[in-house]
N, C-alpha and C positions, 0 to 999 in steps of 0.2 A: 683661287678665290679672286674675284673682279669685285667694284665698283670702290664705293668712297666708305673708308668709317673713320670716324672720329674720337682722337686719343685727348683725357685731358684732366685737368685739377690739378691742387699744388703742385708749387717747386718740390723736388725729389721724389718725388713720387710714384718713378720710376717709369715716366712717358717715354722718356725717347732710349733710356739702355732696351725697354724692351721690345722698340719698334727696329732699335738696331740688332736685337737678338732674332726678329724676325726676318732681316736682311742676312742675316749670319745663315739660321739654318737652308736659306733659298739652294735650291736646286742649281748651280750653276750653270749646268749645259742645258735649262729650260727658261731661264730665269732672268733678265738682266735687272739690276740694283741701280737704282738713281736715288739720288737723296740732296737735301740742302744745305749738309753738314756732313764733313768728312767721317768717314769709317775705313775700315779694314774693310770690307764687305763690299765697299761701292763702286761700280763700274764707271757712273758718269755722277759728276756734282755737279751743279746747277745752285749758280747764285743769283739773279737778273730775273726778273718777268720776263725777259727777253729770250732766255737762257730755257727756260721753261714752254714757250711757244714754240722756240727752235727744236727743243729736242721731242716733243710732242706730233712737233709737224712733219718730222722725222719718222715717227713710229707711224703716223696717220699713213705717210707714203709705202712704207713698209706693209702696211696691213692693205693697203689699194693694190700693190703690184708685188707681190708677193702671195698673199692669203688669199686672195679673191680673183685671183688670176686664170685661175682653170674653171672659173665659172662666170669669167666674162663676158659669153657667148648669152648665157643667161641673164645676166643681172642689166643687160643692157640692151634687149629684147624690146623694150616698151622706150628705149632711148636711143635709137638706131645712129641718130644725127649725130650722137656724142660718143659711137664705138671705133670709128677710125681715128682719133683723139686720141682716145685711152689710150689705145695698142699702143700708138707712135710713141706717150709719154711711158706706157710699162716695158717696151721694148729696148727703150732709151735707159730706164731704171737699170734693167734686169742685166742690161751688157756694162754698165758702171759698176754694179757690184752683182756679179754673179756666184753660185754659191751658195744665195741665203737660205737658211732653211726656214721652213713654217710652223705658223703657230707658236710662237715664241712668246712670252710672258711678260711682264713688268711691273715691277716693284718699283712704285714713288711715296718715300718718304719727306716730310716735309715739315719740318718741326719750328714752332715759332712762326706759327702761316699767318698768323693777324696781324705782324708787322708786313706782309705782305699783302691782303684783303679785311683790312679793317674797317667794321662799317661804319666809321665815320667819313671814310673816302667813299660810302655809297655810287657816289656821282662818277666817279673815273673809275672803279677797279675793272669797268669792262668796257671802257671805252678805247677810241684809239684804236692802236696797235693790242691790247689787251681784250679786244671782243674775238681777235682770232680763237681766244683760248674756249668761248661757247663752243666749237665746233668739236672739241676734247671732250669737258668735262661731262657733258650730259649722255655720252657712249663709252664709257671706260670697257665696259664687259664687251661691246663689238673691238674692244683696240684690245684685250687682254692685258688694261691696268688694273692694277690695286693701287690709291690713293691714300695713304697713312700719314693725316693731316694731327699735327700735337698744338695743340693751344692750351693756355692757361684756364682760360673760360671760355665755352662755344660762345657767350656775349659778345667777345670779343672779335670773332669772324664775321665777314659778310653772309646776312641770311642765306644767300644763295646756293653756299656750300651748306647754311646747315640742313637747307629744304633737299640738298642731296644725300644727306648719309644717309647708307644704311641704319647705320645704329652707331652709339654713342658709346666708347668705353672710356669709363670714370675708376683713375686707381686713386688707391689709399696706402697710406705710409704706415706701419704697426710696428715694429720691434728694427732692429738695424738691420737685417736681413733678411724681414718679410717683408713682402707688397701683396694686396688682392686689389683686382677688379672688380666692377662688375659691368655688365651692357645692359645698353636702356633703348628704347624705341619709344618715341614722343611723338605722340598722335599730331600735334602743334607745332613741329621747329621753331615758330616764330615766338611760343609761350615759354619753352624749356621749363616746365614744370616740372621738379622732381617729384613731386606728391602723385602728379598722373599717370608718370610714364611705366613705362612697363619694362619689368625685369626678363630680359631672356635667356641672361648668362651669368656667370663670373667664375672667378678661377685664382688662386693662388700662386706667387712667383716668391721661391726661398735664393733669392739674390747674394751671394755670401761673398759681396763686392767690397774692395778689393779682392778680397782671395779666388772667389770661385762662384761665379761664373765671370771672367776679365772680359770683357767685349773691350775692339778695339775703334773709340771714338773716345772725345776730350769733351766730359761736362762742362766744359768751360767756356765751348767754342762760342766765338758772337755770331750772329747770324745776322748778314747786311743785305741790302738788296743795294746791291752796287753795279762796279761794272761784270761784262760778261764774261763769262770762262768756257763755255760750251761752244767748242766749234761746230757748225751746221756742218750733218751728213758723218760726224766722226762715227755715229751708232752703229752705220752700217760695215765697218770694219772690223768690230767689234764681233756683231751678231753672226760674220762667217766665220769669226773663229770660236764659237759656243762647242765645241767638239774639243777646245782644248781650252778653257778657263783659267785662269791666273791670277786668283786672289787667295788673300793669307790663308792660310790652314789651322794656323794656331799663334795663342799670342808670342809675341816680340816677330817673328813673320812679318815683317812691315813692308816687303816688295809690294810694287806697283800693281795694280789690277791689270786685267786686258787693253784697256781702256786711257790710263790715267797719264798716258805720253800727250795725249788730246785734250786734256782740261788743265795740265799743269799752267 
């Protein structure tokens, strides 16, 4: 599953245990896990806008000289001027980390994203150094991201993201150990009309937190956009070792992921 959807409403309500339960079931040796907020499950955390373009730009390259590599010949046919370029830069890529394998996946979780594109910053959230990230978000399905954006109210996100989701899931709080969803698709992003939109899903989650089912991340965490933790290019050392994965199995499992020698 590729593009952007949007998780949201009250506190506890179960946004982000169950965007980490979907970090949880991921396919490890298909899958890499990014998120904005520690887990058990996560291969890279990303706290910085910066942090976010880096490891983005990261996968962009990954998917230019890796994925699209054996059809170079092709896709650069009608851009002739700009094929002995490529080569030199996929040639360059592919002897620095050899190995990788294709078609690889990812998972970006991102919870609490309005304190990061709130439209009241209309005017900067893509400006700058932050317009790099146009070049991501409008291709997630050719990059093979999932985007699992949790806010409290889509109000509260830059329209831009909401004119991209797929659809909207809205959960609700019922007894201490139930939650249901449902999804919505709004003809309007810019209206969010619940009266209008259209129901396409929803679904039931028996949470029997603490006890069962324990996911491992801390409701409590704060979420800052600070300084950076994401080393540029650590992904690709990572992505050649998908063959051998190294995140928790089960709770109290608290060892490191593949990955987490690179973001400490």
């Amino acid at each position: 599953m590729y593009w952007f959807y949007i998780t949201m409403w009250m506190f506890g309500s179960g946004k982000t245990q169950n965007m980490t339960k979907y970090l949880r079931d991921a396919n490890p040796h298909k899958i890499t896990n990014i998120s904005n907020y520690w887990t058990g499950y996560t291969d890279f955390q990303v706290q910085s806008h910066r942090d976010l373009i880096s490891i983005l730009t990261d996968i962009y390259d990954y998917h230019q000289y890796i994925n699209l590599y054996d059809e170079r010949e092709l896709l650069y046919s009608h851009k002739p001027h700009l094929y002995n370029n490529y080569c030199i830069n996929a040639q360059n890529f592919r002897k620095n980390y050899p190995n990788l394998p294709k078609n690889l996946s990812f998972n970006i979780a991102l919870d609490e994203w309005s304190i990061y594109f709130n439209p009241r910053n209309f005017d900067k959230n893509f400006k700058g150094e932050n317009e790099k990230l146009l070049d991501f978000i409008y291709q997630p399905r050719k990059l093979n991201c999932l985007f699992m954006v949790a806010v409290q109210n889509p109000l509260e996100l830059d329209v831009k993201f909401r004119r991209l989701a797929w659809y909207y899931r809205k959960y609700y709080r019922g007894l201490h150990f139930i939650r249901w969803h449902k999804d919505f698709y709004f003809p309007n992003p810019e209206e969010m009309d619940f009266e209008k939109a259209e129901v396409i899903g929803w679904g039931v989650n028996f949470n029997f937190y603490p006890l069962f089912p324990r996911y491992q991340y801390n409701t409590k965490e704060l979420i800052r956009v600070a300084e950076d933790i994401y080393r540029p290019h650590s992904l690709f050392q990572a992505l050649a070792n998908m063959d051998k994965p190294f995140r928790p199995s089960k709770v109290g499992d608290l060892r490191p992921s593949v990955a987490s020698a690179t973001v400490a």
